[in-house]
C-alpha positions as CSV (number, residue, x, y, z in Angstrom):
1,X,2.0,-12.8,34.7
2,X,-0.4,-15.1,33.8
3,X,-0.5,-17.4,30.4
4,X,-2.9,-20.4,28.9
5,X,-1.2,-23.3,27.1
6,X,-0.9,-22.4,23.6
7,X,-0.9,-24.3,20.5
8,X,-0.8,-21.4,18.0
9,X,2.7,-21.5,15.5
10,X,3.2,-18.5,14.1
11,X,5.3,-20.1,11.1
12,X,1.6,-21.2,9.4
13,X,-0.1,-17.6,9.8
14,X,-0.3,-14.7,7.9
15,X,1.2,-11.6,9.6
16,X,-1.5,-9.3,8.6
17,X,-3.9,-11.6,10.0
18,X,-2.1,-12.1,13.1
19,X,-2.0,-8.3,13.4
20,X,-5.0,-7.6,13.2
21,X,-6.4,-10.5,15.5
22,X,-3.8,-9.8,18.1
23,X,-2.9,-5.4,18.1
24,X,-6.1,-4.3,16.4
25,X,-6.9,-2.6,19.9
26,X,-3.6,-1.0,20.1
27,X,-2.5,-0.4,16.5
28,X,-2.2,-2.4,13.3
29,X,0.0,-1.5,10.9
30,X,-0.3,-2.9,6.9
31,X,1.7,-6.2,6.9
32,X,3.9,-7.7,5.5
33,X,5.0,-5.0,2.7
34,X,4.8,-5.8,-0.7
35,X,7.3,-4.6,-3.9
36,X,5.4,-2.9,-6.6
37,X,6.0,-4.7,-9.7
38,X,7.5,-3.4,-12.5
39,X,11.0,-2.1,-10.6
40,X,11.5,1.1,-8.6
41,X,12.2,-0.6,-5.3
42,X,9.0,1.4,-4.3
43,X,6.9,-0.6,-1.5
44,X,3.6,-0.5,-0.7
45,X,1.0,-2.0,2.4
46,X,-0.7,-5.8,1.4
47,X,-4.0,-4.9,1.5
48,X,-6.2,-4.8,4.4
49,X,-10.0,-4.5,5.8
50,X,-10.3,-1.2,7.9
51,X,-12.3,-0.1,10.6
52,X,-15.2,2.8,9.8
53,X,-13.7,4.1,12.9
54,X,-10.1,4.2,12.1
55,X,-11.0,5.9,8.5
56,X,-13.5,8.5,10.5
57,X,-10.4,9.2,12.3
58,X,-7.9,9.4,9.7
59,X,-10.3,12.0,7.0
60,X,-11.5,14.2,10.2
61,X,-15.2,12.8,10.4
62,X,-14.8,12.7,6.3
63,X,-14.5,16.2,6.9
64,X,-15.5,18.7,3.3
65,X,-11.9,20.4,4.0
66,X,-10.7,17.4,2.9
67,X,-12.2,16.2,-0.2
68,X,-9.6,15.7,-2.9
69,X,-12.1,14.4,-6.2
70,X,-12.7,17.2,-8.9
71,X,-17.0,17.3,-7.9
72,X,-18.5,18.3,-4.2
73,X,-18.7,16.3,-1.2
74,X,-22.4,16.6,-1.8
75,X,-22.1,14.1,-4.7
76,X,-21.7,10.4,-4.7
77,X,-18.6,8.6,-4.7
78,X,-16.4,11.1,-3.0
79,X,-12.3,10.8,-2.4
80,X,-11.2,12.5,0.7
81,X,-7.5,12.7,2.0
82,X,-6.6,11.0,4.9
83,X,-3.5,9.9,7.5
84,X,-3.9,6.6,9.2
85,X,-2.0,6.5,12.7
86,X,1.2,5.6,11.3
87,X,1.7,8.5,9.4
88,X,1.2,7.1,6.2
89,X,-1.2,9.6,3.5
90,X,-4.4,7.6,2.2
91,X,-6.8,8.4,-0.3
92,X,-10.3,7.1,0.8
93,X,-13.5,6.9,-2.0
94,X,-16.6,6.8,-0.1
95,X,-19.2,5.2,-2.6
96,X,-23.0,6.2,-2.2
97,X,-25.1,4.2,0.3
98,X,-27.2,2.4,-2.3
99,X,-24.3,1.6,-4.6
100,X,-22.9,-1.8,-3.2
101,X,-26.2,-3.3,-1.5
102,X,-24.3,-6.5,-0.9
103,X,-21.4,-6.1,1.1
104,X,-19.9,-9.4,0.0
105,X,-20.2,-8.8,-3.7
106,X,-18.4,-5.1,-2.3
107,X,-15.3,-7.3,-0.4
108,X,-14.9,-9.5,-3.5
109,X,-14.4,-7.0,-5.6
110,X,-12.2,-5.0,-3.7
111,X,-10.0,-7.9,-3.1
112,X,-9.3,-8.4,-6.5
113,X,-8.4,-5.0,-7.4
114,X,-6.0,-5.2,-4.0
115,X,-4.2,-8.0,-5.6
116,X,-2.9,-5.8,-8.1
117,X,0.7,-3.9,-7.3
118,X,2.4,-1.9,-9.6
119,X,4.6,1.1,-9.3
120,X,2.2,2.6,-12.2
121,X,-0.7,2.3,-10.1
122,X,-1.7,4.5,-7.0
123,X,-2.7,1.1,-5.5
124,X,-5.3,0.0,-3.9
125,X,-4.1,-0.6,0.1
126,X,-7.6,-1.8,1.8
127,X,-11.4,-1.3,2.3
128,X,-14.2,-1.4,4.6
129,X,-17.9,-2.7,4.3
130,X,-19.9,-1.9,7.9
131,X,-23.3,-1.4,8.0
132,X,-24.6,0.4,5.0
133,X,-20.6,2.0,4.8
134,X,-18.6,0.8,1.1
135,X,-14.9,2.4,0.9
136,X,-11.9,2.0,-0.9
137,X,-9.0,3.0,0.6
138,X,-5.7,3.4,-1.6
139,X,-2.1,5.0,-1.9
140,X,-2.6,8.8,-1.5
141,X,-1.2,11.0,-4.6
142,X,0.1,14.5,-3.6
143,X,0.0,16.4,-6.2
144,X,-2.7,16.4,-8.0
145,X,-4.0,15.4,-11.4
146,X,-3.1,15.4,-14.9
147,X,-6.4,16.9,-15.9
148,X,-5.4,19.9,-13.4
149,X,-2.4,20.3,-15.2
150,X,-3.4,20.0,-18.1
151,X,-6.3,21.6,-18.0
152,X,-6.3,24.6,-15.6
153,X,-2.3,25.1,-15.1
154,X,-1.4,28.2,-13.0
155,X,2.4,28.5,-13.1
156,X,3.7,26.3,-16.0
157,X,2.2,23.8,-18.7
158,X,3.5,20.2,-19.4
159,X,6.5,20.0,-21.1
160,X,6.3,17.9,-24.2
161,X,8.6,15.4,-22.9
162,X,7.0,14.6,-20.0
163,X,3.4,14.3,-22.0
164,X,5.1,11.1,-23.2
165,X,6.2,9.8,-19.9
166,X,2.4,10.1,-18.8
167,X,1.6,8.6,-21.9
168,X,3.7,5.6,-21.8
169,X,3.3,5.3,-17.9
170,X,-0.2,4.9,-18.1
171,X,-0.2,2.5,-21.2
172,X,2.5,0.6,-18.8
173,X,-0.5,0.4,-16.4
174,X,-2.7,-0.8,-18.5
175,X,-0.6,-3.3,-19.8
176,X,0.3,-4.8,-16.4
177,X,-3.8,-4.7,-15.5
178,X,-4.9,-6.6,-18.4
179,X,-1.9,-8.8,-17.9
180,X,-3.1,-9.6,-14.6
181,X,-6.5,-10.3,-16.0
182,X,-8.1,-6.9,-15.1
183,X,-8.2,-5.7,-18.4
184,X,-11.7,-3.6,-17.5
185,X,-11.2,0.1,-16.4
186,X,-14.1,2.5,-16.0
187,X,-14.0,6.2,-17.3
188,X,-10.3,6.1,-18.2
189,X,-9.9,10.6,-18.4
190,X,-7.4,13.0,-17.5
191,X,-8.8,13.4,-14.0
192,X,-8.0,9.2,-13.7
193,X,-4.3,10.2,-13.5
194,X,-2.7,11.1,-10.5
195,X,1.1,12.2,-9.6
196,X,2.7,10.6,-6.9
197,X,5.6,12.6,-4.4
198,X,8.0,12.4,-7.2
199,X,6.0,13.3,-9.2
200,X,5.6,10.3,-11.6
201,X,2.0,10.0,-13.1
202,X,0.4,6.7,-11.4
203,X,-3.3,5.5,-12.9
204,X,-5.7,5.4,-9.9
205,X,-6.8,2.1,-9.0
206,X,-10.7,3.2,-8.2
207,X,-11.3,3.1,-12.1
208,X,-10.6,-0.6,-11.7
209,X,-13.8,-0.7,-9.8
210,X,-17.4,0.2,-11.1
211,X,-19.3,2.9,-9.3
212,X,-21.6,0.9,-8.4
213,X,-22.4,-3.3,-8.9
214,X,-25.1,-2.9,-11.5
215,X,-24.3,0.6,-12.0
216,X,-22.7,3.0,-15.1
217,X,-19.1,2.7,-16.0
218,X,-18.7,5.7,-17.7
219,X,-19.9,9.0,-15.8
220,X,-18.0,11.4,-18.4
221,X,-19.8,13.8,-21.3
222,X,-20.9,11.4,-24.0
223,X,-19.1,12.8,-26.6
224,X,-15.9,11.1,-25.1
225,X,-17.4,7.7,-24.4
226,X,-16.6,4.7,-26.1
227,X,-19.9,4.0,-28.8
228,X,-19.9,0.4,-28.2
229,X,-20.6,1.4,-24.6
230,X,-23.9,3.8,-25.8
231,X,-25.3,0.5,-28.0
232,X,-25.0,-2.0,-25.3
233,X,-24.0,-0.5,-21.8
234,X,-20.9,-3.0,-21.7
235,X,-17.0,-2.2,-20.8
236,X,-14.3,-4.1,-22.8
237,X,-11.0,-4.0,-23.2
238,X,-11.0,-2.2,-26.4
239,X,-14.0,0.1,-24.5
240,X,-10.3,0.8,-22.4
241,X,-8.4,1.3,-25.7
242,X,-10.7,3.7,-27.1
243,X,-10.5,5.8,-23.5
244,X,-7.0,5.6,-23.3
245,X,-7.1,7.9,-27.1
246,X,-9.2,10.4,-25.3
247,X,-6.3,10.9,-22.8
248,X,-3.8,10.9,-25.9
249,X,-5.8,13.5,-27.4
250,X,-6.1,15.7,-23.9
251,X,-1.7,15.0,-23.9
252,X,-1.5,16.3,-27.7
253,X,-4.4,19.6,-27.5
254,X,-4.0,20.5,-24.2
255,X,-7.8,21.1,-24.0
256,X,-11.3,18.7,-23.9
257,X,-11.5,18.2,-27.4
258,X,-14.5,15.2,-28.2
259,X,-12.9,12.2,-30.3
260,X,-15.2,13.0,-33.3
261,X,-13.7,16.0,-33.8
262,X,-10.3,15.3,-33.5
263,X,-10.8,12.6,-36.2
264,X,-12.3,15.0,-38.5
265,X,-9.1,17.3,-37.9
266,X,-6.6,14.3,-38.5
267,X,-8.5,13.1,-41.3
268,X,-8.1,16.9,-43.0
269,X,-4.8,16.8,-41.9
270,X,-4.8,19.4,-39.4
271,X,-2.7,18.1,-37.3
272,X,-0.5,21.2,-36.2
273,X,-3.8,23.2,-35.2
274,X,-4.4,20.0,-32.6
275,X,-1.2,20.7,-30.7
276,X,-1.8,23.0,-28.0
277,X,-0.7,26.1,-28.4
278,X,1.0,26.8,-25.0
279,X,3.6,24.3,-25.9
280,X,4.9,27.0,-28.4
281,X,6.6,25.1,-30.9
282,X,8.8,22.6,-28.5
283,X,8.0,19.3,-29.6
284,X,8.9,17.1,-32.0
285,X,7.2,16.4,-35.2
286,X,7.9,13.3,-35.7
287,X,6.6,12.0,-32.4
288,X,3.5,14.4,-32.2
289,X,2.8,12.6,-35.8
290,X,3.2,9.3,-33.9
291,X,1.3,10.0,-31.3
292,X,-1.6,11.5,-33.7
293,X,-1.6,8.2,-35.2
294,X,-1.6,6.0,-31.9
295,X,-5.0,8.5,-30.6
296,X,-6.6,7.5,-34.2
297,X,-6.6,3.8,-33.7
298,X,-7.2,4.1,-30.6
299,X,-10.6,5.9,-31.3
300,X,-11.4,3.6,-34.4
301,X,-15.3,2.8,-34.0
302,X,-15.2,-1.0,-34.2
303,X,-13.5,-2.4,-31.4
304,X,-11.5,-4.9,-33.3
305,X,-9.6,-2.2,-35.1
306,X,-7.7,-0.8,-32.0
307,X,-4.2,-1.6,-30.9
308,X,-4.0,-3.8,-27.7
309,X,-2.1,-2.8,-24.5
310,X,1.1,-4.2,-26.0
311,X,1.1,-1.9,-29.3
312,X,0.3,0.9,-27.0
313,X,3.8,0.1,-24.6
314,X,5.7,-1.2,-28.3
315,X,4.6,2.5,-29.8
316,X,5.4,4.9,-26.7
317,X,8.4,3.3,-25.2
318,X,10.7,4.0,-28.0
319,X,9.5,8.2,-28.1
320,X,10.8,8.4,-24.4
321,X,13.4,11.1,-23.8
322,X,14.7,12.5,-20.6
323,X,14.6,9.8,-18.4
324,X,17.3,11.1,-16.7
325,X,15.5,13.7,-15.6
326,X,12.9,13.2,-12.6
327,X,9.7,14.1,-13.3
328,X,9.4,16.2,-10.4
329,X,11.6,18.9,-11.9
330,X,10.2,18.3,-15.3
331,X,7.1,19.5,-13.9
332,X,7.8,22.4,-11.5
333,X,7.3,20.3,-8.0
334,X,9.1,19.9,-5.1
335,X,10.4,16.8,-4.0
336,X,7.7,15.7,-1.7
337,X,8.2,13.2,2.0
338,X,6.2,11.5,4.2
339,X,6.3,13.5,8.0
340,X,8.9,12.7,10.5
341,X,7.5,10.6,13.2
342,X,7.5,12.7,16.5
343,X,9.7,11.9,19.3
344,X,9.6,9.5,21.8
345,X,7.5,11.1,24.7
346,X,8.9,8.7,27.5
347,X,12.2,8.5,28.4
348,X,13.7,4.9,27.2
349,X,15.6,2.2,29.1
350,X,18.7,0.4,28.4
351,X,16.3,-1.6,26.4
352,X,14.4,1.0,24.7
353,X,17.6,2.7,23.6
354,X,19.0,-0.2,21.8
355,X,16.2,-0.7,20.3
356,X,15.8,2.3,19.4
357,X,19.5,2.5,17.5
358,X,18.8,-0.9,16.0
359,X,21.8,-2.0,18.2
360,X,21.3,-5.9,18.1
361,X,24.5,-6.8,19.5
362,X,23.3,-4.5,23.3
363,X,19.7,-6.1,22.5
364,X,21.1,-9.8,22.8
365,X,23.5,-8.7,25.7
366,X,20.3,-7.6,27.4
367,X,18.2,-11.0,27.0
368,X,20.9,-12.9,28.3
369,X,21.4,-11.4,31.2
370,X,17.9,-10.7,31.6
371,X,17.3,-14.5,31.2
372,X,13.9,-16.1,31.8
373,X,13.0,-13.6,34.7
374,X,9.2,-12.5,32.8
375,X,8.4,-16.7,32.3
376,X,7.7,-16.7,35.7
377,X,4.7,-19.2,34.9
378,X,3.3,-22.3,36.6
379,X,2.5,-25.0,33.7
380,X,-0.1,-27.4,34.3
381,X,1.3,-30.8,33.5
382,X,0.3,-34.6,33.7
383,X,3.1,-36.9,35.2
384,X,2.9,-38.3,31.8
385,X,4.2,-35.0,30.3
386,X,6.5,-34.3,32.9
387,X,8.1,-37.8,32.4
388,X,8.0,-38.2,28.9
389,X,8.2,-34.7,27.2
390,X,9.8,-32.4,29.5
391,X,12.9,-33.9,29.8
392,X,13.6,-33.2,26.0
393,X,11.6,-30.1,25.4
394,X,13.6,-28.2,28.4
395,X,16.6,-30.0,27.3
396,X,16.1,-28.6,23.4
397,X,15.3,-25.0,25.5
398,X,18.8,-25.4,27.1
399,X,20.5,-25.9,23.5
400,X,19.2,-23.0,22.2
401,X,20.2,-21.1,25.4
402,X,23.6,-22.2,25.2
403,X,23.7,-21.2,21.1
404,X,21.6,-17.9,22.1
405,X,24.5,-17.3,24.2
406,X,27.0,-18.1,22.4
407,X,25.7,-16.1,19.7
408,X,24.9,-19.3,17.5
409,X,21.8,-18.0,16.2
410,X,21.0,-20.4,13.2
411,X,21.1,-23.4,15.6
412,X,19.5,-21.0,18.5
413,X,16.3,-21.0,15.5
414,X,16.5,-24.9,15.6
415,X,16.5,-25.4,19.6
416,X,13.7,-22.8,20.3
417,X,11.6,-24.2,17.4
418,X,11.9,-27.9,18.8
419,X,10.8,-26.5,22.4
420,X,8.1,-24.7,20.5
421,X,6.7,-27.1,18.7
422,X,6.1,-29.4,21.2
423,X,3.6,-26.8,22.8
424,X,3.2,-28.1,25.7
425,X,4.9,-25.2,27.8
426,X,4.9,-21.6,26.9
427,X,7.4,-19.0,26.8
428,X,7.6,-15.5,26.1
429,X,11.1,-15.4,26.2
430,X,11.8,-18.1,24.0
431,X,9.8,-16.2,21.1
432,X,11.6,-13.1,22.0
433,X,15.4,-14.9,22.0
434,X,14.0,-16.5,18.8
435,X,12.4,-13.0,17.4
436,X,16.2,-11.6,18.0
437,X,18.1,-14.5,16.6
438,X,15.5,-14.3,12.8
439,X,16.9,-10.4,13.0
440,X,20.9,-11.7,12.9
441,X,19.8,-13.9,10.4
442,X,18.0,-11.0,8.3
443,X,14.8,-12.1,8.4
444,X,12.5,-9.0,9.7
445,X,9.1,-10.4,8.9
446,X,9.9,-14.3,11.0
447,X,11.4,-12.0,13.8
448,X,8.0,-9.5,13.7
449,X,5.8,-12.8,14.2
450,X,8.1,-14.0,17.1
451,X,7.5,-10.2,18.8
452,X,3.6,-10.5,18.0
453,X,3.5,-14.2,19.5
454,X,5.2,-13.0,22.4
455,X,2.5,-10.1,22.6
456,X,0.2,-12.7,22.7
457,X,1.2,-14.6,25.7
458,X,2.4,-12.0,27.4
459,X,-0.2,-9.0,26.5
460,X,1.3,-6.1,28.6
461,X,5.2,-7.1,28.2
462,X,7.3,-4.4,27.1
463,X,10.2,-6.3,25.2
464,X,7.7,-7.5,23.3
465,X,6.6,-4.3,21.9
466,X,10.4,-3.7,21.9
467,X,11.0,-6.1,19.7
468,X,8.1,-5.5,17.1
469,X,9.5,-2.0,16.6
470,X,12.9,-3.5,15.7
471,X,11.2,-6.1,13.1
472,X,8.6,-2.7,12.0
473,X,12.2,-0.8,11.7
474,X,14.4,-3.4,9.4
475,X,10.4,-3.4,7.4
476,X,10.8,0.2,6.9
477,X,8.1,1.2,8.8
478,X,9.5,3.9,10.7
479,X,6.4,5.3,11.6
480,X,4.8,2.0,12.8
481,X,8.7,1.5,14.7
482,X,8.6,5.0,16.5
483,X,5.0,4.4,18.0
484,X,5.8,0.4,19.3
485,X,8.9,2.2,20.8
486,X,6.3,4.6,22.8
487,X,3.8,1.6,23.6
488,X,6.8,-0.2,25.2
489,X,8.4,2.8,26.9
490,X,4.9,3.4,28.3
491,X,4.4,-0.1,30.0
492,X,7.7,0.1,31.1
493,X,6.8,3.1,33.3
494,X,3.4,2.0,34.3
495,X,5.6,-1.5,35.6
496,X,7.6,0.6,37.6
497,X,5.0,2.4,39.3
498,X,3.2,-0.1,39.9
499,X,6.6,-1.9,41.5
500,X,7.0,1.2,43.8
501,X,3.4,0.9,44.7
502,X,2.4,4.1,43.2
């Protein structure tokens, strides 16, 4: 094997970045994952910068089969459905080629929506800007959205409960973008709102995003668009406000009814012929009366007369019922899951197999007795060095063998980092010992660097790829695990040909 003196310390880089610079020829997962505020547990990618080639691949060519937004693939600003090559579901907006002429304006943007991550959001996971190319790419939603149900429902309508959940949901989102200081959403509507696999309603992040840099914000019927928005062609927050009562009103009347006349109708006191019918009766009064009087400041005509985020979460939170019942039965789906990863195609070795059981203890039995037989290395040294580093640097190596061994693996971390950090000799091993030792200690994402820097030195080594799909495994990225488990298994086999002289 042959390795360069390296000075890189992959303490002071990014995973993602390291990633991408080191695998994006192989793979390249999302890293490191992120927890989507506001509970749940619920992770989701950092975001990223993808390849036009990897999202050609993922959407079939952007194949018409699979456009997922309401209008034609012949119409600007498209969504198609997509699957990256770790399995994960993505949803990818393809904007119009004149939309975003400057691609940095494009990147800056979409960074700052990317920041945002909340399990309210279907959020926003990466773009790409090459060539004349602008797309979002963002958390995929399987089943559909709330105008569809709402709207053109074929085996049951919305219970009234769960009109609530989306209500509040979506005013949780809301609340958490303007707290985040991205209070602007364009063309909040029905068709905005999308539910995830278990069937919770998420806000889509691509509203968080104008169509285009200098272009409209609102693309819906006029009747349903904020008025300060006709007079001076500007979003605001209250522009949101007003939007978010259009959506209240589609919740309460089950139809496209324009804000005007629904005004005129709670101003008459009509408010029982608002309710849509289909609900038959099965909702209370009380809260449809509260609700009715939420949409009606929310579609006040001066700006400063509408409740901010905050009323809107204060107002729905307390009308929530059920919420001990998922909202994939409340609305008739079935509990959704990502695809299995396939199985291994190549059978594994000792390693490989306890790798593949997450069976630590057989992993650090196997680098000991495997011992520095892949360093095999000639280090290019001045006398200098050899007189006045290496004696301490291999002596720090030989602590951390001893704790490795002893299955010390706190003071093993110390040792290894000291021989490390001198960088004047390189080791694969010593990252890999080290990679193993951050995994005893719980510490997937330090070990996941370790297997990457290891990767680096040693490009074609297989317990390095071993070792990443541990890290990717203890991440919960089983996908990403399974196919670092083939990559490995694969060089292993192409090693031993080439060791037979096949």
């Amino acid at each position: 094997m042959g390795c360069c003196k390296s000075s890189l310390q992959p303490e002071n880089q990014q995973t993602a970045e390291k990633w991408s610079n080191q695998s994006q020829q192989r793979r390249r997962p999302s890293l490191p994952l992120q927890a989507a505020e506001g509970g749940g547990g619920r992770e989701v990618p950092s975001f990223d910068q993808f390849s036009l080639a990897e999202l050609r691949a993922a959407t079939d060519g952007f194949s018409p089969k699979n456009v997922v937004s309401e209008s034609s693939d012949k119409t600007p600003n498209v969504v198609y459905k997509g699957r990256l090559q770790n399995r994960r579901s993505i949803a990818v907006k393809k904007f119009s080629r004149t939309a975003w002429p400057d691609p940095k304006q494009f990147a800056e943007e979409a960074w700052g929506v990317g920041k945002l991550r909340h399990r309210r959001l279907a959020n926003l996971i990466g773009y790409c800007c090459e060539g004349d190319e602008r797309l979002l790419v963002a958390e995929y939603m399987p089943n559909d959205t709330l105008a569809k149900h709402l709207f053109h429902w074929e085996n049951q309508t919305i219970e009234w409960a769960m009109r609530l959940r989306v209500a509040f949901y979506i005013a949780e989102a809301l609340d958490y973008c303007s707290n985040e200081e991205r209070p602007l959403y364009h063309d909040l509507n029905a068709y905005r709102v999308l539910f995830d696999e278990d069937g919770d309603p998420r806000l889509s992040c691509f509203g968080l995003m104008k169509n285009s840099r200098d272009g409209k914000s609102y693309s819906t019927n006029l009747a349903y668009t904020p008025p300060e928005y006709l007079r001076n062609g500007r979003v605001t927050p209250e522009s949101v406000i007003f939007s978010f009562g259009t959506v209240l009103l589609d919740l309460l009347s089950g139809k496209r009814i324009p804000p005007s006349r629904a005004l005129d109708m709670i101003r008459d006191k009509n408010t029982l012929v608002l309710m849509d019918s289909h609900l038959e009766g099965n909702f209370s009064t009380e809260e449809a009366t509260t609700l009715v009087d939420l949409a009606s400041q929310c579609l006040q005509s001066e700006p400063r007369d509408r409740p901010n985020s905050k009323k809107l979460v204060a107002t729905l939170g307390p009308l929530q019922s059920k919420s001990e019942v998922p909202s994939y039965i409340m609305m008739g789906f079935e509990k959704q899951h990502e695809e299995a990863p396939p199985p291994l195609q190549q059978p594994l070795s000792p390693m490989g197999e306890a790798c593949s059981r997450m069976d630590l203890t057989a992993i650090h039995q196997i680098l000991v007795m495997t011992h520095y037989r892949d360093d095999e290395v000639t280090n290019e040294l001045s006398f200098q060095e050899w007189t006045q580093q290496m004696r301490d640097m291999l002596e720090a190596r030989k602590r951390g063998d001893f704790a490795f061994r002893d299955k010390e693996f706190k003071t093993a971390i110390e040792c290894y980092s000291q021989f490390i950090d001198v960088g004047t000799m390189i080791s694969p091993t010593v990252y890999a010992r080290r990679s193993l030792c951050h995994l005893m200690n719980d510490q997937p994402d330090a070990a996941l660097r370790d297997a990457m820097q290891a990767q680096c030195l040693y490009p074609d080594w297989p317990t390095a790829f071993y070792m990443q799909a541990v890290a990717l495994a203890k991440l919960n990225m089983q996908g990403d695990s399974q196919d670092m488990l083939q990559e490995a298994a694969t060089l292993e086999e192409k090693r031993q040909k080439n060791t037979r002289g096949f």
